[in-house]
C-alpha positions in Angstrom: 5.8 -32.7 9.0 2.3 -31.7 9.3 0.7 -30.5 12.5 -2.0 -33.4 12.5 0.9 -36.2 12.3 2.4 -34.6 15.1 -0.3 -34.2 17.5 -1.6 -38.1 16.6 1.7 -38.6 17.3 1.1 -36.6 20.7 -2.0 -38.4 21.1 -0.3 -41.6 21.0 2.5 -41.2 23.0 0.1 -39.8 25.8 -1.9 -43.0 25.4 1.4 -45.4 26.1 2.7 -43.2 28.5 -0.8 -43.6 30.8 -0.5 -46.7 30.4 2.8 -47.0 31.4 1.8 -45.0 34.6 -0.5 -47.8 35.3 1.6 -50.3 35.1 3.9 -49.1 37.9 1.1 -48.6 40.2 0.5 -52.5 40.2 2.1 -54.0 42.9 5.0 -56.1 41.2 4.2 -59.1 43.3 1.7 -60.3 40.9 2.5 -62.3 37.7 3.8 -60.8 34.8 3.6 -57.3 36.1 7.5 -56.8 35.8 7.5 -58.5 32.2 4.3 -56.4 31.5 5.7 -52.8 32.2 9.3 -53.5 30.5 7.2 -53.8 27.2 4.9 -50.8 28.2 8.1 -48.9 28.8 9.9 -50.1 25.8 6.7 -48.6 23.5 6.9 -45.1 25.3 10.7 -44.8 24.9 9.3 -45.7 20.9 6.8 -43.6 20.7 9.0 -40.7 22.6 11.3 -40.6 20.5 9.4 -40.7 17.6 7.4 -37.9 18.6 10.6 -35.8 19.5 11.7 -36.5 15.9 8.2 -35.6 14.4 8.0 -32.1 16.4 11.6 -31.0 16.0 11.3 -31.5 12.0 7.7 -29.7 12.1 10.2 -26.9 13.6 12.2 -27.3 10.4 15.5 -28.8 11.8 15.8 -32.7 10.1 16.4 -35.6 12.1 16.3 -38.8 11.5 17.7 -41.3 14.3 17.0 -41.9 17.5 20.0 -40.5 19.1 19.6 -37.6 17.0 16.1 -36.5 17.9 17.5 -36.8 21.2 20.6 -34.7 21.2 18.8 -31.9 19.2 16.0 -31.8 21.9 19.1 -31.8 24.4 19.8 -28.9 22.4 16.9 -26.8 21.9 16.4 -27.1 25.7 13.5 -29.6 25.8 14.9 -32.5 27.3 17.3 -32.3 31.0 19.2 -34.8 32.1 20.9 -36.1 28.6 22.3 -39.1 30.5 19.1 -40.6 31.6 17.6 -40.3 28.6 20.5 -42.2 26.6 20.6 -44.5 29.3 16.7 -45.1 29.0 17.4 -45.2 25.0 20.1 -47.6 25.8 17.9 -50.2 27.7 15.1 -49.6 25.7 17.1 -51.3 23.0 18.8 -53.5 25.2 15.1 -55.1 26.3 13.5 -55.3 23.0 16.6 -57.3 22.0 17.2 -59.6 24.6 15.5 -62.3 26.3 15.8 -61.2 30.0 16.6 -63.8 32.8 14.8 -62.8 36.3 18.0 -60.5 37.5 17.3 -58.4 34.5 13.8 -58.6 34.6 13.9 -57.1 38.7 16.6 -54.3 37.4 14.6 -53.0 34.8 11.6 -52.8 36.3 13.1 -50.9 39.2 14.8 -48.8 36.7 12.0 -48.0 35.3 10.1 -47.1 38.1 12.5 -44.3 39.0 12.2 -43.1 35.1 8.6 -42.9 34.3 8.6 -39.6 36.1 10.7 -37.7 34.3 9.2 -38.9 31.1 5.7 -38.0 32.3 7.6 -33.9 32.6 9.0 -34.0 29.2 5.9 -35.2 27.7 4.0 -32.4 29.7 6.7 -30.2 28.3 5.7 -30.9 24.6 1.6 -31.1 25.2 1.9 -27.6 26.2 3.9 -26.3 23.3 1.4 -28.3 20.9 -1.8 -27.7 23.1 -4.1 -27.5 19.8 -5.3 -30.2 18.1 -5.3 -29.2 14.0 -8.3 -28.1 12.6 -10.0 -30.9 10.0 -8.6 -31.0 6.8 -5.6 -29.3 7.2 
């Protein structure tokens, strides 16, 4: 893993996760706002994971699954709260998979709205151990 995947990676995940910031800001009274932030949430639990698996393999341990990146960053200490985050891993899977009637939809989103902060602290967590962006060409 180089360090220029990992901080695009870094880059990326910040992007989804603003935006998924955003999103529970809008007053869920609107249209579509509920739907809206369940798919903004399902690409930062993506992305998070992703990035979890891209900087614990630039620190030379291999992972290759989901869950795994997870447990190991259980770990190594960079990730509290294990069950929240399998639980956010969990419904992150269970929303990309499902259609969701309007009890689902009102669960989630309330779910998430209690989550997003503790994603916001890990991902603080990992900007500040990989605070340099690469210098070109390497």
């Amino acid at each position: 893993m180089t360090a220029r995947k990992l901080h695009d990676s870094l880059n990326n995940l910040e992007k989804v996760l603003t935006n998924l910031e955003r999103a529970v800001q809008i007053p869920k009274d609107r249209e579509l706002v509920a739907e809206g932030t369940i798919q903004r949430f399902e690409m930062t639990i993506e992305l998070f994971w992703k990035t979890l698996q891209r900087a614990i393999q630039y620190e030379g341990t291999k992972v290759t699954t989901s869950r795994e990146s997870l447990r190991e960053a259980f770990r190594i200490g960079w990730l509290h709260d294990e069950r929240v985050w399998l639980d956010m891993l969990d419904r992150r899977n269970t929303t990309s998979h499902e259609y969701l009637d309007e009890s689902l939809v009102d669960e989630n989103y309330d779910d998430i709205l209690q989550v997003t902060p503790t994603i916001r602290q890990a991902f603080d967590f990992l900007r500040a151990r990989y605070p340099k962006e690469p210098e070109q060409g390497k």
